[in-house]
N, C-alpha and C positions, 0 to 999 in steps of 0.2 A: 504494500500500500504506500505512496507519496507520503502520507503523513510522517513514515518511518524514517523518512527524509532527515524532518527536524525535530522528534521526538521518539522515544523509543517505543515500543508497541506493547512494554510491559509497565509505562509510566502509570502511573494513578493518576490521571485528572481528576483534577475538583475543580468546583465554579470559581472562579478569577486565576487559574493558572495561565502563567505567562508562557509564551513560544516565543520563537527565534528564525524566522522563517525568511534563510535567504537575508537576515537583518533586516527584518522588516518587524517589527512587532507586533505581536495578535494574541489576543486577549480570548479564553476561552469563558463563556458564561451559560448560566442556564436559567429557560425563563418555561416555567408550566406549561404558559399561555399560548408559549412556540407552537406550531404545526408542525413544522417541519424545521430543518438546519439552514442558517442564516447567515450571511456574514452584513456587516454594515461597518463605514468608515468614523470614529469617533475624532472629528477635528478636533477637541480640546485636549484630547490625552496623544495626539496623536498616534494611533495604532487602529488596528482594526478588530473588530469586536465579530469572535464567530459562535452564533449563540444555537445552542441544543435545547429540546423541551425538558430533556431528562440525564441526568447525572451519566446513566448506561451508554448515553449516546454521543455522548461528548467528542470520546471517538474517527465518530464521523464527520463531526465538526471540526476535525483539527485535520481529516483525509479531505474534506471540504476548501479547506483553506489551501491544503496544499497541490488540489488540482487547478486554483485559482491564482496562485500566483504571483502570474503577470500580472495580473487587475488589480494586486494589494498592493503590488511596486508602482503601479502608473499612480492609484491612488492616494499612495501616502507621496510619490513625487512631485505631484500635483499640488500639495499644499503649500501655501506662502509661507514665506520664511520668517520667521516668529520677531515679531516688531519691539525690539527693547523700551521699558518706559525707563529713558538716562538720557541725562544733559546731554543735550547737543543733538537731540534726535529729533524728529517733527514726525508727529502725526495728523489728524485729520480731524476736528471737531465739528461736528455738521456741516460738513462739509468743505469747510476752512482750515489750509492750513497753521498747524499750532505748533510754536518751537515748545521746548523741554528744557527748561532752565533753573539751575541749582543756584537756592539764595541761602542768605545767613543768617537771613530774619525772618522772623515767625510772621511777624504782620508783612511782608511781601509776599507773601505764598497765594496760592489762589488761580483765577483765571481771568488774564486783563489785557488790554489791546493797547499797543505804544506804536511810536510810526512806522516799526517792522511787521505789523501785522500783529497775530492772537500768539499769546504765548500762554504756559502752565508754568510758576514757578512752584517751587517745592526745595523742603530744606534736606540738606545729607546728600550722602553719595550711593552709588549701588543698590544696595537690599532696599536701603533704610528708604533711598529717594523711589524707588520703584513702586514702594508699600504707598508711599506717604503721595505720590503722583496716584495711585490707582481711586487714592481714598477720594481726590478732590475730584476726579474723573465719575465718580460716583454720587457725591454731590450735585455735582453738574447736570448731571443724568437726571437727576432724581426732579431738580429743583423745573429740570424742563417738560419733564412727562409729568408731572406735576400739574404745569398750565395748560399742555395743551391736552391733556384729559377732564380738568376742569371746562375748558371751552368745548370742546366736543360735545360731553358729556352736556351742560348748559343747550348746547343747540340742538340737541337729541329731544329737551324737556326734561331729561334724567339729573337727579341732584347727586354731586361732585361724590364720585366714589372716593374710597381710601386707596394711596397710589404706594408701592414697595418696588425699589430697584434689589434685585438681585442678580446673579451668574447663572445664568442657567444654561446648557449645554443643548438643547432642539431647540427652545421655544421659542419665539422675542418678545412674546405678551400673551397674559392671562387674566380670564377675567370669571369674577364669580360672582352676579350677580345677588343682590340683598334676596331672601325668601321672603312670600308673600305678607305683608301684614307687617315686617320688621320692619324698626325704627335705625338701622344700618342702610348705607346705601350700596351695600357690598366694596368689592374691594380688585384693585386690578393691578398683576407685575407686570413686570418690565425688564427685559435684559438690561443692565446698564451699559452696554457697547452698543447699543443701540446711538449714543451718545458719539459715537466713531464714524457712525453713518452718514449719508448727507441728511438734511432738515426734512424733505420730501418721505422722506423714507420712515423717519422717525414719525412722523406727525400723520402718515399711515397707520404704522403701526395701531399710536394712538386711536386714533379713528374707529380703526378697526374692531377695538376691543370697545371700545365707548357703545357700540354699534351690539356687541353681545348685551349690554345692561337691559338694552330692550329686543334682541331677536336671538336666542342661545344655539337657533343652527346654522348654518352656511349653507343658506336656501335664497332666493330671490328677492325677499324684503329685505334677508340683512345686506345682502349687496348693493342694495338700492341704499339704505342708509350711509354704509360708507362714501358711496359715490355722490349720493349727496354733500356728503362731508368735503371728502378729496377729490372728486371727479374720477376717471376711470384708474386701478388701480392695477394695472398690467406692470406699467416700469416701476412703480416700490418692490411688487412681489418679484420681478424677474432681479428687479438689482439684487436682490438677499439672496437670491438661489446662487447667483455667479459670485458676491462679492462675500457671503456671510462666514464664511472659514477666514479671510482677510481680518474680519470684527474682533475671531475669537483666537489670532494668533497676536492680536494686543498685546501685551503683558506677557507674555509667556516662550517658555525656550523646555527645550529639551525636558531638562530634568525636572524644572517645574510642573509641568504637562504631566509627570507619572505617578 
């Protein structure tokens, strides 16, 4: 069998054992819910994730991987090359670019626009500035999906849900509408590199979920709602299919990623 390739055929797999396939990394898992054996790409860990229903079958999933190959190598080569957050580097904040700049003072830090354009200052070097830049990036994030899921949300008739940035590796927004009768107006996340995006894309997003508080499935109403909101919604959705692994190699390298 191929898989004997890069594992032995008397190994014990258990769910999260790692492979070596060709140097490529692949992650065995298992999920009940499986049908059948699966392989799928994990941009944030970068490695590929080959998932079995059942522990016994694991096996297969790991003879799976290694008749595929070629398509884990095009796929993990495929991914952009992981964007340092460290002085002197620029990235992209809606759109705009943003230098990376290490200050010495607390009260410079932040996110503010001088005649060079948008910068992010942040105090420290290395770990310390990477942590302390993701934190404001996060901020930022927050403080923007913030407003425009208020106004959405306002122009829907819906009253301003509760809004949380986190890291989430599928999603870029989720929304959970209040249940009938509560005094909550439910609540909706948000990836915070949504924030990396350009503005069109973010304020999709937004849209989009504001758009759940009153239609919870992706039928014809709720489409009309967004498009009411944004107009048609083809280039946000096409831009995250091509550009969304770019978002989520932000901050991250190699060993952080595992």
């Amino acid at each position: 069998m191929m898989f004997a390739v890069f594992v032995s055929p008397n190994a014990k797999l258990t769910d999260g054992s790692q492979l070596d396939l060709d140097g490529c990394p692949v992650r065995l898992k298992v999920n009940p819910r499986a049908r059948r054996v699966s392989l799928r790409l994990d941009v944030v860990r970068r490695e590929v994730v080959a998932t079995a229903p059942t522990v016994r079958r694991l096996k297969d999933a790991a003879a799976f991987a290694g008749q595929r190959r070629a398509w884990i190598a095009a796929q993990l080569a495929a991914l952009p090359d992981a964007a340092r957050l460290a002085p002197g580097e620029t990235i992209e904040v809606l759109g705009r670019p943003c230098r990376l700049v290490s200050t010495a003072r607390r009260a410079d830090a932040g996110l503010a626009e001088d005649a060079d354009g948008l910068r992010l200052s942040a105090q420290g070097e290395g770990a310390i500035f990477a942590l302390r830049a993701g934190r404001l990036l996060r901020a930022h994030a927050l403080s923007v999906m913030r407003e425009r899921t208020a106004h959405h949300a306002a122009a829907l008739g819906c009253p301003a849900p509760a809004v949380a940035v986190t890291d989430t590796r599928s999603r870029w927004g989720s929304c959970k509408p209040a249940a009938a009768g509560a005094a909550a107006c439910g609540t909706v996340r948000y990836s915070w590199r949504l924030v990396l995006a350009p503005w069109f894309v973010a304020d999709y997003v937004a849209a989009h979920e504001c758009a759940h508080l009153k239609e919870a499935n992706h039928g014809p109403k709720f489409w009309a709602l967004v498009r009411q909101q944004v107009g048609p919604e083809r280039a946000a959705r096409a831009w995250l299919r091509a550009h969304g692994s770019r978002l989520h190699a932000v901050g991250r390298d190699r060993a952080s990623a595992q």
